[in-house]
C-alpha positions as CSV (number, residue, x, y, z in Angstrom):
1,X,-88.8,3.2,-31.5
2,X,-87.7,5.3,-28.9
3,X,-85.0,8.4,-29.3
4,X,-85.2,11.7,-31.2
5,X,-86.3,10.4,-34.1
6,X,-89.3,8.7,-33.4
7,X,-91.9,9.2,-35.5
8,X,-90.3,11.1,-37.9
9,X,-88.8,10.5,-41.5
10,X,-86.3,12.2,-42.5
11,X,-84.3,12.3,-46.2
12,X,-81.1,13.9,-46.7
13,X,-80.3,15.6,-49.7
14,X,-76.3,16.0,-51.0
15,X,-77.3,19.1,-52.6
16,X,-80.4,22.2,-53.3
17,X,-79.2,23.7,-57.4
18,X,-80.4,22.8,-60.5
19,X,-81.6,19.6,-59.7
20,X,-85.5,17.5,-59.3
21,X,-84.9,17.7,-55.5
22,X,-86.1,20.5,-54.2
23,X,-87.6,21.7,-50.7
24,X,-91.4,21.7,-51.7
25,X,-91.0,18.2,-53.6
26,X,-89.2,16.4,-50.5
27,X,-91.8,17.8,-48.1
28,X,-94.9,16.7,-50.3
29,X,-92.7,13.1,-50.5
30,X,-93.2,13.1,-46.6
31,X,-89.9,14.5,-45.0
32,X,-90.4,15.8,-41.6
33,X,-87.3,17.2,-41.6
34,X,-84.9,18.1,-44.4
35,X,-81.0,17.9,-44.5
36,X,-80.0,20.4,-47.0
37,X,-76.6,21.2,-48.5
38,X,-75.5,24.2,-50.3
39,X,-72.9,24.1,-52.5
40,X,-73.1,27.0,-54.8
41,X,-70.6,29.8,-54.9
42,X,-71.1,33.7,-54.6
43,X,-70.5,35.6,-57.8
44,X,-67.0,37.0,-58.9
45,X,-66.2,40.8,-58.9
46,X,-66.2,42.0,-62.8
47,X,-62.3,42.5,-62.6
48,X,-62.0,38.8,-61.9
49,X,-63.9,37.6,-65.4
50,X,-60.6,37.6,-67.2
51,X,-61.1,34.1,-68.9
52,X,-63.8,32.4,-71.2
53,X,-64.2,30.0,-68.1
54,X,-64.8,32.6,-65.8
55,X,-67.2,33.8,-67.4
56,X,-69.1,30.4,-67.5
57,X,-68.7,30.2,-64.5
58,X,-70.3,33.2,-63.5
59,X,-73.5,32.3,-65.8
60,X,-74.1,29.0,-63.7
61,X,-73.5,30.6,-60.6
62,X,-76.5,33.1,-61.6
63,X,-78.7,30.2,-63.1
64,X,-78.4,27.9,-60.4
65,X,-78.3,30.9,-57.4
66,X,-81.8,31.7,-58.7
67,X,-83.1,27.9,-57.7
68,X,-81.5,27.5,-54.7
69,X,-83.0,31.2,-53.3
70,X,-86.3,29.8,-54.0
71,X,-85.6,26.3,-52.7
72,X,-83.9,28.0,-49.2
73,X,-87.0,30.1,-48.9
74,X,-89.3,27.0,-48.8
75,X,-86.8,25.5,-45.8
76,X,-89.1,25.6,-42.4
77,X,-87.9,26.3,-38.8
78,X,-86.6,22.3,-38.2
79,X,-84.9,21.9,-41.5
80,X,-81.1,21.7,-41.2
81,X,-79.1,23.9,-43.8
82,X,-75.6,23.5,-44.4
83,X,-74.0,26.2,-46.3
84,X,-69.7,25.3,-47.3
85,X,-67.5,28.5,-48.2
86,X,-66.8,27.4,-51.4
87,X,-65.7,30.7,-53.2
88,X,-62.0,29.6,-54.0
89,X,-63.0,26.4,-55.9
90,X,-64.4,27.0,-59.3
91,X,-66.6,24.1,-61.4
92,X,-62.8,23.1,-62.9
93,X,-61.0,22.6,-59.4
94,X,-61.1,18.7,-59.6
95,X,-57.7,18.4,-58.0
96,X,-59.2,20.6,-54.9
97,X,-61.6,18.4,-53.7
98,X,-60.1,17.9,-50.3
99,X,-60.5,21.4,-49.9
100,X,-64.1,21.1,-50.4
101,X,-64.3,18.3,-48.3
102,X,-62.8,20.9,-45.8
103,X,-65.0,23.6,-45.6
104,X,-68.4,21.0,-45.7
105,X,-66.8,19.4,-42.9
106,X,-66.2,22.7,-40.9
107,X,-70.1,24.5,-41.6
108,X,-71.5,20.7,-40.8
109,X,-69.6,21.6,-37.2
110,X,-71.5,24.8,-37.1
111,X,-74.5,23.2,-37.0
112,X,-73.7,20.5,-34.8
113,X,-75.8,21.3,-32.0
114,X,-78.7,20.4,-34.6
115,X,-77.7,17.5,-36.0
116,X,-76.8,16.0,-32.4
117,X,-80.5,16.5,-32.0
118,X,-81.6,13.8,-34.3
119,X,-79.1,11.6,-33.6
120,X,-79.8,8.1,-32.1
121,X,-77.9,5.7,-29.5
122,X,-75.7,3.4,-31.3
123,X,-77.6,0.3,-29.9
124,X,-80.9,2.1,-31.2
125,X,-79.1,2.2,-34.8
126,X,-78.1,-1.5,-34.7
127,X,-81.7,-2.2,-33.6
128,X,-83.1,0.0,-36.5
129,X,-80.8,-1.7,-38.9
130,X,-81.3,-5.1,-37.5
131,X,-85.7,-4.6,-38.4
132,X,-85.0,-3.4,-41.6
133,X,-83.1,-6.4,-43.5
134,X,-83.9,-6.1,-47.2
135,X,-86.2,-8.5,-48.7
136,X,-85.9,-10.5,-51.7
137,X,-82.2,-11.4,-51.6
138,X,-81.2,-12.7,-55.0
139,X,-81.1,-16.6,-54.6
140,X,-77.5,-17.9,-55.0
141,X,-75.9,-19.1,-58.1
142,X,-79.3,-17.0,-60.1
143,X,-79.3,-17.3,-63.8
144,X,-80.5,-14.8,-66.2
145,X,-82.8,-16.1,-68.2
146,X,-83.5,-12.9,-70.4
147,X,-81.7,-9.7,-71.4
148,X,-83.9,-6.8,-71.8
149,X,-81.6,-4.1,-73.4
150,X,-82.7,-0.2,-74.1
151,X,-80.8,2.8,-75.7
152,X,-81.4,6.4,-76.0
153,X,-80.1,8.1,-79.5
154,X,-78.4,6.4,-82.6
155,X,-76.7,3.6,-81.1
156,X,-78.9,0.3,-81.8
157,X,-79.7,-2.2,-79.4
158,X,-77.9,-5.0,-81.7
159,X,-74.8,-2.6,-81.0
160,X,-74.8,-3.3,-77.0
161,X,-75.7,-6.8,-77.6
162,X,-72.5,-7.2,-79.5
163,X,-70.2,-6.0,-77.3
164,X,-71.2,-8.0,-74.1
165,X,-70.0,-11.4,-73.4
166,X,-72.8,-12.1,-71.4
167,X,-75.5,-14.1,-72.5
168,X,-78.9,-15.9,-71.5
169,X,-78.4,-19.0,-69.5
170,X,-75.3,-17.6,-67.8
171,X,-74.9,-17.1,-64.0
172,X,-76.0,-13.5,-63.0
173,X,-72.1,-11.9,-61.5
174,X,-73.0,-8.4,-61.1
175,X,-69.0,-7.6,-59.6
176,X,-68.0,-9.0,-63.3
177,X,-70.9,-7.3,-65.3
178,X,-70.1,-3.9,-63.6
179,X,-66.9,-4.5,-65.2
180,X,-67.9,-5.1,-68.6
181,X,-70.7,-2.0,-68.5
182,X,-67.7,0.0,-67.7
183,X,-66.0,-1.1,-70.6
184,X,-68.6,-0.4,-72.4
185,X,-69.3,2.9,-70.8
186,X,-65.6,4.2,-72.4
187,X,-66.2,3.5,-76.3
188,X,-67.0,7.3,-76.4
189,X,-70.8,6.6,-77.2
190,X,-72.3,6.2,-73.9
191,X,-72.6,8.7,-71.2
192,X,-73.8,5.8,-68.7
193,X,-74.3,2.2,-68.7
194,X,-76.2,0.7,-65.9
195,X,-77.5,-3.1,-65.1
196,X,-80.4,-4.5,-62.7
197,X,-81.6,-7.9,-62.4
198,X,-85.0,-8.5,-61.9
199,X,-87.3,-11.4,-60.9
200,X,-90.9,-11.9,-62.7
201,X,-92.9,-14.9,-61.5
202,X,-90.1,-16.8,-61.8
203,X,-87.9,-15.5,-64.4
204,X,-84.5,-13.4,-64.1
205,X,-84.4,-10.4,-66.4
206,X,-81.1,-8.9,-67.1
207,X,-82.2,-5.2,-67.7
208,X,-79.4,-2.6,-69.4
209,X,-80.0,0.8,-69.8
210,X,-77.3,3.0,-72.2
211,X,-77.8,6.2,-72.7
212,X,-76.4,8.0,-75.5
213,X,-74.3,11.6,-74.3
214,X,-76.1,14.1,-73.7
215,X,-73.9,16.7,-75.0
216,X,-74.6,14.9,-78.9
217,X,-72.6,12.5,-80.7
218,X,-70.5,15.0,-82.7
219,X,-67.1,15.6,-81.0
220,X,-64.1,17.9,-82.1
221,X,-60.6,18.0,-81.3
222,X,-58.0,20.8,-81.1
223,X,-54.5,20.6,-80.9
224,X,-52.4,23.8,-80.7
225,X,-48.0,24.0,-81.2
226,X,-46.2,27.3,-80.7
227,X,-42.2,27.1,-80.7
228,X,-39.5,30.4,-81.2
229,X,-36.3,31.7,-81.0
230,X,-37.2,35.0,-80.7
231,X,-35.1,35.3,-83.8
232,X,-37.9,35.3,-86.8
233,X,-38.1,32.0,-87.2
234,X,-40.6,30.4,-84.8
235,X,-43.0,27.9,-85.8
236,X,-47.1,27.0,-85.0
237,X,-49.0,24.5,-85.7
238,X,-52.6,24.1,-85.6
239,X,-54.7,20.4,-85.1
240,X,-58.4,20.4,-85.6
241,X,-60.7,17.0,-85.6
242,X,-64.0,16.1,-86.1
243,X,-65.3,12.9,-85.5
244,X,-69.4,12.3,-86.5
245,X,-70.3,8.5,-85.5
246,X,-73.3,7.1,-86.3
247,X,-74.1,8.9,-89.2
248,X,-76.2,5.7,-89.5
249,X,-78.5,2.9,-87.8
250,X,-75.1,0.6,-89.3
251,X,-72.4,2.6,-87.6
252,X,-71.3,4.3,-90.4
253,X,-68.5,7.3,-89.1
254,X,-67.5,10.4,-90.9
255,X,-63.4,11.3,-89.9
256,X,-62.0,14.9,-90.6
257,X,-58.5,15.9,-89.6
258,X,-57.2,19.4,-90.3
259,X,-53.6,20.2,-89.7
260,X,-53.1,24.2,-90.3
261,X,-48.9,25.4,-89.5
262,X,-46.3,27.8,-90.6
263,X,-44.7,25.1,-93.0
264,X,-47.7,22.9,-93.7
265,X,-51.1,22.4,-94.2
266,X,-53.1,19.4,-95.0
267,X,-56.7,18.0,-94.4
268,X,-57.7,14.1,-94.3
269,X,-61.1,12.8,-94.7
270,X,-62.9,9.1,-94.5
271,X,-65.5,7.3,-93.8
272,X,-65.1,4.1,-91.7
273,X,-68.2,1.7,-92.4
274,X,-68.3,-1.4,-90.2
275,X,-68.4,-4.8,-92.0
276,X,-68.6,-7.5,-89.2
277,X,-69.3,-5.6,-86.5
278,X,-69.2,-8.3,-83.9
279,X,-65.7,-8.5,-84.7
280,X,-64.7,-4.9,-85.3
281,X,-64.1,-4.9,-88.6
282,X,-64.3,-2.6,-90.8
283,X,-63.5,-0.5,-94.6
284,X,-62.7,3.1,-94.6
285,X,-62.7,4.5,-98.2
286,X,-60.1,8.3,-97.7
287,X,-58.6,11.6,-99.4
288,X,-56.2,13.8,-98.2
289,X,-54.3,16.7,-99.6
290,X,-51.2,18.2,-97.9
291,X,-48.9,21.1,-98.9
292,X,-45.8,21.5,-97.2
293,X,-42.5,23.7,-97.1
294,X,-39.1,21.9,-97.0
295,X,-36.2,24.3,-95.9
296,X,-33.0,22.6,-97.8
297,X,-29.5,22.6,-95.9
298,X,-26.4,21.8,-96.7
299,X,-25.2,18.5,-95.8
300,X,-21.7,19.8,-94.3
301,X,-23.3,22.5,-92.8
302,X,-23.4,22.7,-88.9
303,X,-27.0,23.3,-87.5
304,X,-25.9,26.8,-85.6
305,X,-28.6,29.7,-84.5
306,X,-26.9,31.2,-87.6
307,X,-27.5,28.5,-90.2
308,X,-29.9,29.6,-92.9
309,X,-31.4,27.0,-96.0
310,X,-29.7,27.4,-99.1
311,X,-33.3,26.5,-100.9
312,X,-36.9,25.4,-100.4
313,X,-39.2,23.2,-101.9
314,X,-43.0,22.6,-101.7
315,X,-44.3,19.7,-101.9
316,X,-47.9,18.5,-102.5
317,X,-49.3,15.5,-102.2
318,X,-53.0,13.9,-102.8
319,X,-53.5,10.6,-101.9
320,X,-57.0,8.4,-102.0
321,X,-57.5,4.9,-101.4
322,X,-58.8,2.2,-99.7
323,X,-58.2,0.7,-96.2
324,X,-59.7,-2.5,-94.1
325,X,-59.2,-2.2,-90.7
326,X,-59.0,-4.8,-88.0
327,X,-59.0,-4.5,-84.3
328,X,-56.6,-6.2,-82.4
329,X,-58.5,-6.3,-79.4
330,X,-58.6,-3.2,-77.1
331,X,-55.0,-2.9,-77.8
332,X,-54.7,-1.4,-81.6
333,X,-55.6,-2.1,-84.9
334,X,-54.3,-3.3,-88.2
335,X,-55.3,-1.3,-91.4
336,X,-54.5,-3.0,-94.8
337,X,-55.3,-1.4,-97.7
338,X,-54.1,0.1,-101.5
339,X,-53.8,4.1,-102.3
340,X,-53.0,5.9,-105.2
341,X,-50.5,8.6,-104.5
342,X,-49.3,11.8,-106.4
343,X,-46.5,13.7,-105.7
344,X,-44.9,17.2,-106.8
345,X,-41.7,19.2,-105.2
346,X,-41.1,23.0,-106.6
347,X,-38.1,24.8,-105.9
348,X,-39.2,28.2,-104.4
349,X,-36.3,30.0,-105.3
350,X,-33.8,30.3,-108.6
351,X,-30.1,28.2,-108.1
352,X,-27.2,30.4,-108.2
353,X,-24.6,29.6,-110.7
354,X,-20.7,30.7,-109.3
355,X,-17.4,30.4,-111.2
356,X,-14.3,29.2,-109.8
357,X,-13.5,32.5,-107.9
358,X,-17.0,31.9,-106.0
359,X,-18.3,34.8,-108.0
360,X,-22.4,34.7,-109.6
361,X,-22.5,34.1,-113.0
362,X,-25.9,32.8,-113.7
363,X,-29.3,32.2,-112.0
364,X,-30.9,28.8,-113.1
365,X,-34.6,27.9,-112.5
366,X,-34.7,24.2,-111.4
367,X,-37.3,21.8,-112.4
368,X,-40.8,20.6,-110.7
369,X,-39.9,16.9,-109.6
370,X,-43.2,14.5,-110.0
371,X,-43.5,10.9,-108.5
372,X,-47.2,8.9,-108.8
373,X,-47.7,5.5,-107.8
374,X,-50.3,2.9,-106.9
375,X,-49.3,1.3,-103.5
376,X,-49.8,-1.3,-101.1
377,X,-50.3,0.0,-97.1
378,X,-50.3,-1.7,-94.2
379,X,-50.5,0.3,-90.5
380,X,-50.2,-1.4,-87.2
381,X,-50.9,0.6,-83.8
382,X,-51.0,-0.8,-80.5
383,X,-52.0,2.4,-78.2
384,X,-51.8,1.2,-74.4
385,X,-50.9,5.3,-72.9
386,X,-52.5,6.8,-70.2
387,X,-51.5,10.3,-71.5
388,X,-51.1,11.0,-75.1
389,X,-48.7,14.2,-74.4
390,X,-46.4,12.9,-71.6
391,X,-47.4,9.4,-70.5
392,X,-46.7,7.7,-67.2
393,X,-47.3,4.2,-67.7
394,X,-48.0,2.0,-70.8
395,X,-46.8,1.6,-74.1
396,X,-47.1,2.2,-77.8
397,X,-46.1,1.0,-81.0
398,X,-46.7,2.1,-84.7
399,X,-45.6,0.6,-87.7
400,X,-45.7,1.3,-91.2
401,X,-44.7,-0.4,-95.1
402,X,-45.9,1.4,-98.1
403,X,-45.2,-1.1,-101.2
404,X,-45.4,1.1,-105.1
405,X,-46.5,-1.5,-107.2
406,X,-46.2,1.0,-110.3
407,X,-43.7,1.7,-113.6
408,X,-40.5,-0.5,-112.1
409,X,-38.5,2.9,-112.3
410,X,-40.5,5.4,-110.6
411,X,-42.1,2.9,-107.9
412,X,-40.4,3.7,-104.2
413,X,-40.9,1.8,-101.2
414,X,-41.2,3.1,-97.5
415,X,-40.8,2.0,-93.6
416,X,-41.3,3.7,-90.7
417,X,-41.4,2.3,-87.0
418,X,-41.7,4.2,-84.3
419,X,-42.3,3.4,-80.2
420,X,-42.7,4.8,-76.5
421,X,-42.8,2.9,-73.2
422,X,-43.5,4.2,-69.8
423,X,-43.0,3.7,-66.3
424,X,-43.3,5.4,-62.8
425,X,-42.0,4.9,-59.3
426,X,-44.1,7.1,-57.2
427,X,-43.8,10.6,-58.1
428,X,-41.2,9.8,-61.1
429,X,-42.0,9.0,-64.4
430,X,-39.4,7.6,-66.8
431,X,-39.9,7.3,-70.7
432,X,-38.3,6.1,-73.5
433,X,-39.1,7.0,-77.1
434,X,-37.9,5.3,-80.6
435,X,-38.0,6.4,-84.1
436,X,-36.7,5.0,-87.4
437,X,-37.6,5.5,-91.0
438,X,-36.3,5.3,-94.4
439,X,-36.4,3.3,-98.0
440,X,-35.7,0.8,-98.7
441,X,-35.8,-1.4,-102.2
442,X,-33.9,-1.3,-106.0
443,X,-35.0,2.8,-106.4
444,X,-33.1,3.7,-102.7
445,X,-31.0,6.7,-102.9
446,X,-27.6,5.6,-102.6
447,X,-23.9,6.4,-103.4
448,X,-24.1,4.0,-106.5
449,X,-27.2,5.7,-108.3
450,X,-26.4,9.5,-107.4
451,X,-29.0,9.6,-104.7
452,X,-31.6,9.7,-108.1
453,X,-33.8,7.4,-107.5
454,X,-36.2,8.6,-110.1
455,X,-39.1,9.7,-107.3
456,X,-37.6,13.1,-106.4
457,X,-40.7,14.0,-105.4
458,X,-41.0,11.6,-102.0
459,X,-40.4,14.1,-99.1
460,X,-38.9,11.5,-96.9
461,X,-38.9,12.2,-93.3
462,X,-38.9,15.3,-90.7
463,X,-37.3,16.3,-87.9
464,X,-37.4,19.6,-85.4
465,X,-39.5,20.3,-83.2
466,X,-42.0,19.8,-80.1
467,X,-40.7,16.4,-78.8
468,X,-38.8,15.4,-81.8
469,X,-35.9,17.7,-81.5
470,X,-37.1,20.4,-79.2
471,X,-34.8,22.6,-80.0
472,X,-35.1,23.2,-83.4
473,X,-37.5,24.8,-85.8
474,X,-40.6,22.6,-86.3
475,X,-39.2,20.2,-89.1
476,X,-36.2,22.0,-89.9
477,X,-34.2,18.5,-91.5
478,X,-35.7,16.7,-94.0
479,X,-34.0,13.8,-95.2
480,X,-34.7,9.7,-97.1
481,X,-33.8,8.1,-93.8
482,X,-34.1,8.9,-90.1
483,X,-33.2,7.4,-86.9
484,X,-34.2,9.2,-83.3
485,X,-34.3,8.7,-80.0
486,X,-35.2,10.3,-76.7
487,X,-35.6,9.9,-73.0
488,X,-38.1,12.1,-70.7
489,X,-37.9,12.3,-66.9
490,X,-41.1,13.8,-65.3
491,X,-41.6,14.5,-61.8
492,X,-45.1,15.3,-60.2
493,X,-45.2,18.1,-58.1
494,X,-48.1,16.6,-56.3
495,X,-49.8,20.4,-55.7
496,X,-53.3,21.5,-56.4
497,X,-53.1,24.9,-58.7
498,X,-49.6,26.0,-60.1
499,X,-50.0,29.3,-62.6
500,X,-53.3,28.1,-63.4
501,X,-52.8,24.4,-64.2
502,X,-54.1,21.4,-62.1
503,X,-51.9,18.6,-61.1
504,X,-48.7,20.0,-62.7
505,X,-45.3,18.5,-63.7
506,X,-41.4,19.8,-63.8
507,X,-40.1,17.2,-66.7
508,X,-36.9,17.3,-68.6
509,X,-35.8,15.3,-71.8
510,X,-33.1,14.2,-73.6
511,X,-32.8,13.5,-77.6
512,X,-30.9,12.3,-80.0
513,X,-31.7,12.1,-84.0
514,X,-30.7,13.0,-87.7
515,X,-31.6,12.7,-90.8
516,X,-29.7,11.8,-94.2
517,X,-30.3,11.6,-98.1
518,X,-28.6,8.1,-99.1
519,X,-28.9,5.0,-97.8
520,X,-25.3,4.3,-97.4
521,X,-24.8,6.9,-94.8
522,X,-27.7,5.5,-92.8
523,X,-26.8,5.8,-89.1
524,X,-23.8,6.4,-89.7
525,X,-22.9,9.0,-87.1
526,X,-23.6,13.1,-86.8
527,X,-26.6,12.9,-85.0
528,X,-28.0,16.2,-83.3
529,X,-29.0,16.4,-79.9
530,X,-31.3,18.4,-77.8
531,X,-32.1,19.2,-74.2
532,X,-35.3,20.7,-72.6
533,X,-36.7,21.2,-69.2
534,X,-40.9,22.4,-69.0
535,X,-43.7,22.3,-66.6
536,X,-47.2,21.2,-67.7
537,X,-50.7,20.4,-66.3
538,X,-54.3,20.3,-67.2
539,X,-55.8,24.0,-67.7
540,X,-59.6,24.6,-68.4
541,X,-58.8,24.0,-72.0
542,X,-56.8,21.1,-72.2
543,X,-53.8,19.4,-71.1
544,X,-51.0,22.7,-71.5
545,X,-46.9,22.6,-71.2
546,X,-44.5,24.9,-72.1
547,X,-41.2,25.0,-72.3
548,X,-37.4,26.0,-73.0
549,X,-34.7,23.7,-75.0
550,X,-31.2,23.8,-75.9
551,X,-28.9,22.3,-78.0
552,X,-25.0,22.5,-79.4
553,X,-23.6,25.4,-81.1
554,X,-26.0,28.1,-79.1
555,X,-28.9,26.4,-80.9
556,X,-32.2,27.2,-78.3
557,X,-36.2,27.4,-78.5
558,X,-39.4,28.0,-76.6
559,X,-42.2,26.3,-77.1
560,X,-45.9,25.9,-76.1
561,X,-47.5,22.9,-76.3
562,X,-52.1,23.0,-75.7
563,X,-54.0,19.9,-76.4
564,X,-52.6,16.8,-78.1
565,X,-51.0,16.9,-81.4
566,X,-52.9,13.9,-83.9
């Protein structure tokens, strides 16, 4: 045909790095002319490596400058190169991506005068595109009449059979399969998912491809808490996980939780072995071992900056048992299931003994307090958040009932219910969060029995904290029953980079909760309440807010919150 390009073929390429496509392979695939993109960055000054992504940074840069020397130096006299300033973006500027679109847009003008060059007429295109229709349209209302599915790794094919709804014999809808392989794609053990369908002398394979990630299919998770006063008494704690799926062709998992803190540490292990795993099902046979400090207030006493516990305890616990868990779609699951439980609270410090005039007469050791019990457990959690740390649209909802079905007077019984929901207008975000715990049964502490319920040893329930009364020391109240509430405004600030964090917040919160020892007093009244403003965002290491709450009675605290707490 008749313009510039006559005669010539030409392929563009998005980008000379790393990749297959270099110079020498698209000339020796017949390209008359290359279209080249470089979108690599010049190296940072030594001063500027002041971060362990910097520095990654800097070691790709080197690896992938080396390529593209070599791959420029094979470009000939016609080629086009197009060469974006792209030194302020760095491999974790997601959010900046206009900016990159930018800067290609302005070098692509530099070399305009080239590019106009190969252009065609617009009548010419149409005609090019008009004698190159694409043969072998799929015939309407196709069926597949096979499935032909292949994995890379430890996930089976039977695994990927399961969990698609299409089958043999059904009408080939590659807009509705897309949407299933993407599904698909987000169970964590696939990096990609892809679908073709392909005609054989008559016969419409469906062919799958799922490849297993490429980074392995160990994963951990981190979760780091920091909160202070500046007074001596701040607070940390420490989340690690490791998840190892697949340990077999079956889909046997291995779980590991770690949770290391200033007032608690504890470790949780299980393995979760699927049983019908069409349907999701599966056992998870667990042990876990926590240790934890309980500071001990008065119950009269107001929760000033001055107010210091009259006592500890600490309190182990080992548990091991027994769970079955069901899926309840891709909303939550149900896990039913027994444990064995063993508990025991040591005072850390001797009771003082005063006489009338207020004077010390005595010092009294006070005794180890035991509780162990067989129980029933069932767990329901419906998870539909789009942010585990400060949502903006969805809900959740977690429930809990351990039943003691041991010695009728050391048996206790415990609920717990607690929910969020979410919702935005715009650039404002609006959530609510619930909380409510407590015993309940004959062996309740209560007026009538003392508060002795003969299982001293139950912790109860926690408050203080990140989110869970932000302006107190991480569980500071203890207590047999606990009701909270709160309500968090978050605003985006809809800007690229702010101190280091990508698409950062300004939220506040309000909250509302306390704890109490007897069941009669239940609600009744006294509740503590705390304020807090922060800004937040996603940083090269995970999603990272800090920030500064208040509360009654010059009660305040700073905290820092990286990753998500589990």
């Amino acid at each position: 045909m008749a313009g510039p390009l006559s005669g010539y073929r030409i392929i563009e390429i998005a980008g000379i790095g790393p990749g297959p496509f270099a110079a020498m392979m698209l000339s020796d695939m017949g390209a008359d002319i290359i279209i080249a993109v470089n979108i690599g960055s010049d190296l940072q000054r030594p001063e500027d490596l002041d971060s362990p992504a910097a520095v990654t940074q800097q070691m790709i840069t080197i690896l992938v400058g080396q390529n593209v020397r070599a791959q420029k130096a094979l470009l000939r006299g016609r080629d086009v190169l197009i060469e974006p300033q792209l030194n302020e973006l760095s491999f974790t500027d997601f959010a900046k991506g206009p900016q990159g679109v930018a800067q290609g847009e302005k070098s692509a003008r530099g070399v305009e005068a080239k590019l106009a060059a190969l252009s065609i007429s617009p009548q010419a295109y149409a005609a090019y595109r008009a004698a190159h229709v694409p043969q072998g349209v799929l015939a309407e209302n196709a069926r597949i009449d096979a499935i032909d599915v292949t994995t890379s790794g430890r996930v089976p094919v039977a695994r990927v059979r399961q969990l698609l709804k299409v089958r043999e014999g059904d009408p080939y809808n590659a807009e509705e399969l897309n949407r299933e392989l993407s599904a698909l794609a987000t169970t964590g053990d696939f990096e990609t998912v892809t679908q073709r369908l392909v005609e054989e002398n008559g016969v419409h394979t469906l062919k799958i491809d799922a490849h297993e990630k490429s980074w392995g299919n160990q994963f951990f998770l981190f979760g780091l808490g920091m909160s202070t006063n500046f007074d001596g008494r701040g607070a940390f704690n420490i989340n690690l996980g490791h998840r190892y799926p697949w340990l077999t062709q079956s889909g046997l998992e291995w779980r590991n939780d770690i949770v290391l803190g200033s007032n608690r540490a504890s470790i949780h292990t299980e393995l979760r072995q699927p049983l019908w795993p069409a349907r999701g099902f599966y056992i998870a046979p667990y042990a876990e071992y926590s240790r934890r400090r309980s500071d001990q207030y008065f119950d009269d006493q107001p929760p000033t900056k001055d107010a210091r516990p009259f006592n500890s305890l600490t309190i182990e616990t080992t548990r091991a048992g027994v769970d079955m868990g069901i899926p309840l779609g891709r909303k939550g699951e149900l896990r039913l299931g027994v444990n064995y439980v063993k508990k025991t609270a040591t005072y850390n410090y001797l009771s003082l003994v005063t006489d009338d005039s207020g004077d010390i007469v005595d010092a009294l050791n006070l005794p180890s307090l035991t509780a162990t019990q067989p129980a029933f457990r069932a767990q329901l959690t419906l998870d539909q958040l789009d942010d585990a740390l400060f949502p903006r649209r969805g809900y959740y909802l977690f429930g809990s009932v351990e039943a003691g079905f041991g010695s009728p007077d050391k048996k206790y019984n415990i609920a717990q219910a607690k929910g969020l929901w979410a919702t935005s207008y715009g650039r404002h975000t609006f959530n609510v969060a619930l909380e409510g715990a407590g015993q309940f049964g004959a062996n309740s502490p209560t007026q009538e029995n003392g508060g002795n319920s003969g299982n001293g040893a139950n912790e109860g329930f926690y408050l203080g904290g990140f989110q869970h009364l932000s302006a107190y020391a991480q569980d500071q109240f203890n207590g047999q029953y606990l009701l909270y509430g709160r309500l968090t405004y978050l605003y985006d600030l809809r800007v690229d980079d702010l101190l280091g964090l990508r698409a950062p917040v300004f939220g506040a919160s309000a909250e509302a909760g306390n704890v109490w020892q007897l069941r009669n007093n239940f609600g009744r009244g006294g509740y503590l309440k705390s304020g807090s403003v922060f800004v937040g965002g996603n940083s090269p290491i995970g999603p990272l807010y800090f920030g500064f709450a208040l509360a009654p009675q010059g009660v305040w605290n700073v905290y820092l919150q990286l990753g998500r707490v589990f």
